[in-house]
DRENMIDO-446813 format. One line per field, with one value per residue: residue in one letter; x, y, z of N, C-alpha, C in turn; residue number from 1. Coordinates in Angstrom, 2 decimals. Each point is the difference from the previous one (the first is absolute). Layout:
N
r: c(A,...)
n_px: c(X,...)
n_py: c(Y,...)
n_pz: c(Z,...)
ca_px: c(X,...)
ca_py: c(Y,...)
ca_pz: c(Z,...)
c_px: c(X,...)
c_py: c(Y,...)
c_pz: c(Z,...)
k: c(NUM,...)
//
This chain:
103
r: c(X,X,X,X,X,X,X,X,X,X,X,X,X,X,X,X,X,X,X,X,X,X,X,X,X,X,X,X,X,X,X,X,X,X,X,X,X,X,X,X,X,X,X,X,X,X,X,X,X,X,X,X,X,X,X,X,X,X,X,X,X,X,X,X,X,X,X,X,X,X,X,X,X,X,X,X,X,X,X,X,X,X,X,X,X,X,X,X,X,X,X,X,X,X,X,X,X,X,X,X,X,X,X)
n_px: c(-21.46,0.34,-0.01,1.22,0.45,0.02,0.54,0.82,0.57,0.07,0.52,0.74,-0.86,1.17,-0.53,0.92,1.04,0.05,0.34,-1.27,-0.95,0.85,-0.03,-0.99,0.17,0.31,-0.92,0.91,-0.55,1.17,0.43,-1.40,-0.41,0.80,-0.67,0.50,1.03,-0.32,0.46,0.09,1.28,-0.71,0.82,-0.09,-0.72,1.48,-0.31,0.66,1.37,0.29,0.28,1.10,-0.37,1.05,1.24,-0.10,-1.08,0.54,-1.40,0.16,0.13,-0.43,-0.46,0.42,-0.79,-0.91,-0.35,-0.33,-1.43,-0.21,-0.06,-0.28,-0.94,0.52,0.33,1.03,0.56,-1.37,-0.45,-0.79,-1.08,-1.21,0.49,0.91,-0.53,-0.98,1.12,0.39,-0.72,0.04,1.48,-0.14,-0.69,-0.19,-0.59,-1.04,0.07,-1.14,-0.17,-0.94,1.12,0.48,-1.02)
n_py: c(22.66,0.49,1.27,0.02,-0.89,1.00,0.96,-1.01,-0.26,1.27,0.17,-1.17,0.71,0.79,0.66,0.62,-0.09,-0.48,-0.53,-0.17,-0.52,-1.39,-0.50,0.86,-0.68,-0.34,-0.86,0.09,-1.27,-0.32,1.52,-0.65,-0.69,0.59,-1.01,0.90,-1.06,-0.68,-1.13,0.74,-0.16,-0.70,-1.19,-0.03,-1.07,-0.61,-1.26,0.79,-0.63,-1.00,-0.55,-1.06,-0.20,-0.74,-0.86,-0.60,1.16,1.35,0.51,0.90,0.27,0.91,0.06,-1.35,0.42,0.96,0.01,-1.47,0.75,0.29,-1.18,-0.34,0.75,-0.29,-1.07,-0.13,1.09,-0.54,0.42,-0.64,-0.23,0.40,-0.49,0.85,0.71,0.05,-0.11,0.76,1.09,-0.12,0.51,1.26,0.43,-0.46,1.23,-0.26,0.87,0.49,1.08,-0.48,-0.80,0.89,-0.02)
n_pz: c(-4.36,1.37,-0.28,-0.53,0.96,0.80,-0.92,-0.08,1.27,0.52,-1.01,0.98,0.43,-0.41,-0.79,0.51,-0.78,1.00,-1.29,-0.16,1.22,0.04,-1.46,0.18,1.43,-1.14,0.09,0.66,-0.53,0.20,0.07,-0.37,-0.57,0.44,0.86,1.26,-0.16,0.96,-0.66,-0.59,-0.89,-0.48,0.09,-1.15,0.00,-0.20,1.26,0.56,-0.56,1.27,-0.81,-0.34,-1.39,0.56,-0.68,1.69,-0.15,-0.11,1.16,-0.30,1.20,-0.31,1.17,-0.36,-0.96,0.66,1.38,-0.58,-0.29,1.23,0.48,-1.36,0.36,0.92,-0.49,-0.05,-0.37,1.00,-1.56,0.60,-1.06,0.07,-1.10,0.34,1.29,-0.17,-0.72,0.44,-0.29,-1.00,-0.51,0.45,-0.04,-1.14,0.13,0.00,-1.01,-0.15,-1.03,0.73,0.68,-0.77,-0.32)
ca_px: c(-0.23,-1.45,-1.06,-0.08,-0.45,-1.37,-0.80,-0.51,-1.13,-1.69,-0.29,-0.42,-1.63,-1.26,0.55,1.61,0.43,1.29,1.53,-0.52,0.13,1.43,0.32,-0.56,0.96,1.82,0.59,0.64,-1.07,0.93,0.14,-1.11,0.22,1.24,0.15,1.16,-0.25,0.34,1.48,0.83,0.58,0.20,0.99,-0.30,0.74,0.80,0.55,1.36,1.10,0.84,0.44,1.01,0.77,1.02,0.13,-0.09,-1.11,0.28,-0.60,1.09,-0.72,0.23,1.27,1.39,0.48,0.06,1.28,1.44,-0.10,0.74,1.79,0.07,0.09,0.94,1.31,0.97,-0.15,-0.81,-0.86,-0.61,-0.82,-1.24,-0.16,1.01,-0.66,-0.84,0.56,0.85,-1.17,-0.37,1.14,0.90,-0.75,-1.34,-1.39,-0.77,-1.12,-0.02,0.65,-0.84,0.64,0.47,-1.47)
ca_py: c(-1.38,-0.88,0.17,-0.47,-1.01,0.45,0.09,-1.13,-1.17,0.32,-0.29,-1.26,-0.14,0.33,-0.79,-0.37,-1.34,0.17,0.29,1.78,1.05,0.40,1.06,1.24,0.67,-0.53,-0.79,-1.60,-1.08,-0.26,1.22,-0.07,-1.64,-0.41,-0.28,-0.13,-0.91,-0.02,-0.70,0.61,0.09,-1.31,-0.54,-0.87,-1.14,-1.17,0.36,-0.02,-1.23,0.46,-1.13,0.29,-1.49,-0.13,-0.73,-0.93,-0.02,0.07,1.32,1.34,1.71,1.36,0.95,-0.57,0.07,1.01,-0.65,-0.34,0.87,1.23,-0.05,0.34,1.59,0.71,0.09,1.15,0.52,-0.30,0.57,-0.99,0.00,-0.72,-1.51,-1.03,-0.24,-1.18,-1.09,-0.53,-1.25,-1.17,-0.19,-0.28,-0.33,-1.22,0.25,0.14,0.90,0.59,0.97,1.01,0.11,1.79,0.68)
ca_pz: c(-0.36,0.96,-0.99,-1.42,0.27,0.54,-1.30,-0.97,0.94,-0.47,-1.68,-0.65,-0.44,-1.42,-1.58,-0.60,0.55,0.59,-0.64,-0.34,1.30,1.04,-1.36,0.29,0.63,-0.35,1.11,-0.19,0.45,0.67,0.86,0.33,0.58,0.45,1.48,0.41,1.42,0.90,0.70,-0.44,0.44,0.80,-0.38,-0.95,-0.43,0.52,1.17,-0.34,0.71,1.32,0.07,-1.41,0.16,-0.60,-1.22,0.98,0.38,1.79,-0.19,0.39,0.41,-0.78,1.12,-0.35,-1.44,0.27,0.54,-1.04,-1.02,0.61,0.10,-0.84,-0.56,1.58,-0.88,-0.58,-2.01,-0.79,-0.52,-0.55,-0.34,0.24,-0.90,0.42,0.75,-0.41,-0.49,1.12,0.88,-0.61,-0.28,1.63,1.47,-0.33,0.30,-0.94,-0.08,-1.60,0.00,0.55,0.97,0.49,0.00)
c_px: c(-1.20,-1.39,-0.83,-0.67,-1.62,-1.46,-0.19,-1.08,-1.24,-0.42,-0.54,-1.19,-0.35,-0.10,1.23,0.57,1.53,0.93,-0.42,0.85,1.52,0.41,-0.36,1.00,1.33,0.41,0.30,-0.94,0.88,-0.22,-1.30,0.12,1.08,0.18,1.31,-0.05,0.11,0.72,1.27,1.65,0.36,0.46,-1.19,0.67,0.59,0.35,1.74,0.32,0.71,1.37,0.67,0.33,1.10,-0.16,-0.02,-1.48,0.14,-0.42,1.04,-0.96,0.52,1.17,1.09,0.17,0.50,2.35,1.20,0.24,1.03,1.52,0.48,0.37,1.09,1.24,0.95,-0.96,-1.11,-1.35,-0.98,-0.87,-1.36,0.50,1.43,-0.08,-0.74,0.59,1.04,-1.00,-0.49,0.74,1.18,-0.76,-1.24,-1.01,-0.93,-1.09,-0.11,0.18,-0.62,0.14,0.22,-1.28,-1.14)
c_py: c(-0.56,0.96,-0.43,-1.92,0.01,0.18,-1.04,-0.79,1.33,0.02,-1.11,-0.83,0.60,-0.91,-0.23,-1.53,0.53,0.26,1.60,1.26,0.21,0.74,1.00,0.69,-0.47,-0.74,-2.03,-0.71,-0.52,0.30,0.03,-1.15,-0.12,0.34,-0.07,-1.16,0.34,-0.23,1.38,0.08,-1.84,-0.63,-1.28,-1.24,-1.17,1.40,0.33,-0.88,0.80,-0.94,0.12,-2.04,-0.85,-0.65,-1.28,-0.03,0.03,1.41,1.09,1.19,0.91,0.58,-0.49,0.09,1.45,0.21,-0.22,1.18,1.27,-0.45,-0.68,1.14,0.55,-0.28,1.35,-0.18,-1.03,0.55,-1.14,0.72,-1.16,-0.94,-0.53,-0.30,-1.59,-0.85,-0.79,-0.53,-1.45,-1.10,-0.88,-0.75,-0.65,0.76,-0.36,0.96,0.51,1.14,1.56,0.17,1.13,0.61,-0.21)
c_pz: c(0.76,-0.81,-1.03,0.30,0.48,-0.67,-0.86,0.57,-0.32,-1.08,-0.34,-0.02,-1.10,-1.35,-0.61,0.93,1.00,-0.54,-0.86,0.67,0.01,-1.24,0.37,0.91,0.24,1.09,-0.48,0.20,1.33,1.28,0.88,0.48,1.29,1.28,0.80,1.08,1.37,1.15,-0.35,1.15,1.42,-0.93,-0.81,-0.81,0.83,1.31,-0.21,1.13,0.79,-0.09,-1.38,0.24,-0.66,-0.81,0.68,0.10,1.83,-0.40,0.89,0.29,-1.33,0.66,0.10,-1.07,-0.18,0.13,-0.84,-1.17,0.37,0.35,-1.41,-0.88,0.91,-0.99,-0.26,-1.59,-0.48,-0.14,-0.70,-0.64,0.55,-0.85,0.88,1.28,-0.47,-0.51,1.25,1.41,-0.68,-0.08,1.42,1.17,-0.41,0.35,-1.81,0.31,-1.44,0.13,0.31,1.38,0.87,-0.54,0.99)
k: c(1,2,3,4,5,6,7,8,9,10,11,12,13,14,15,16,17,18,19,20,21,22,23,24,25,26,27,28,29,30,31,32,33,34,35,36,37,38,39,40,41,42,43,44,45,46,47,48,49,50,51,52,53,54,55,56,57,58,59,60,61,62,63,64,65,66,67,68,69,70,71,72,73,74,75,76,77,78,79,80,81,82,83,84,85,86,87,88,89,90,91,92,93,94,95,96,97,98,99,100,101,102,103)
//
């Protein structure tokens, strides 16, 4: 591939047109064009929340949510699921969060 890229940049002085050349050597216009970043692997976008807020508008560490989550789950015969989890956080204990919560 790094060849095949190689050879186009020297081709591309001649009389054919770029989409010539990369045709010639079956190559993607894409695949050429296509710069890898640099940030790679750093966390992109909305800062993530440390914090969970109730239905009072009173902010909650993670690590207590954490917490109620585990002595929750500590129950005899309970098999929550991620949605019932979340609902009983919503439900029981007033946290508000959307549902990207456990991601």
């Amino acid at each position: 591939m790094a060849k095949r890229k190689h050879l186009a940049l020297k081709f591309s002085d001649s009389i054919l047109t770029m989409v010539e050349i990369l045709e010639v050597l079956d190559l993607a216009q894409s695949t050429f064009l296509y710069k890898p970043t640099q940030n790679r692997g750093k966390h992109k976008g909305r800062q993530l929340s440390n914090v969970i807020k109730t239905t009072e508008a009173q902010l909650i560490a993670n690590q207590r949510v954490v917490n109620e989550i585990t002595v929750l789950l500590a129950q005899e015969f309970v098999d929550y699921s991620y949605l019932k989890v979340r609902h009983c956080l919503r439900q029981e204990i007033n946290y508000v969060k959307n549902s990207k919560f456990f991601t």
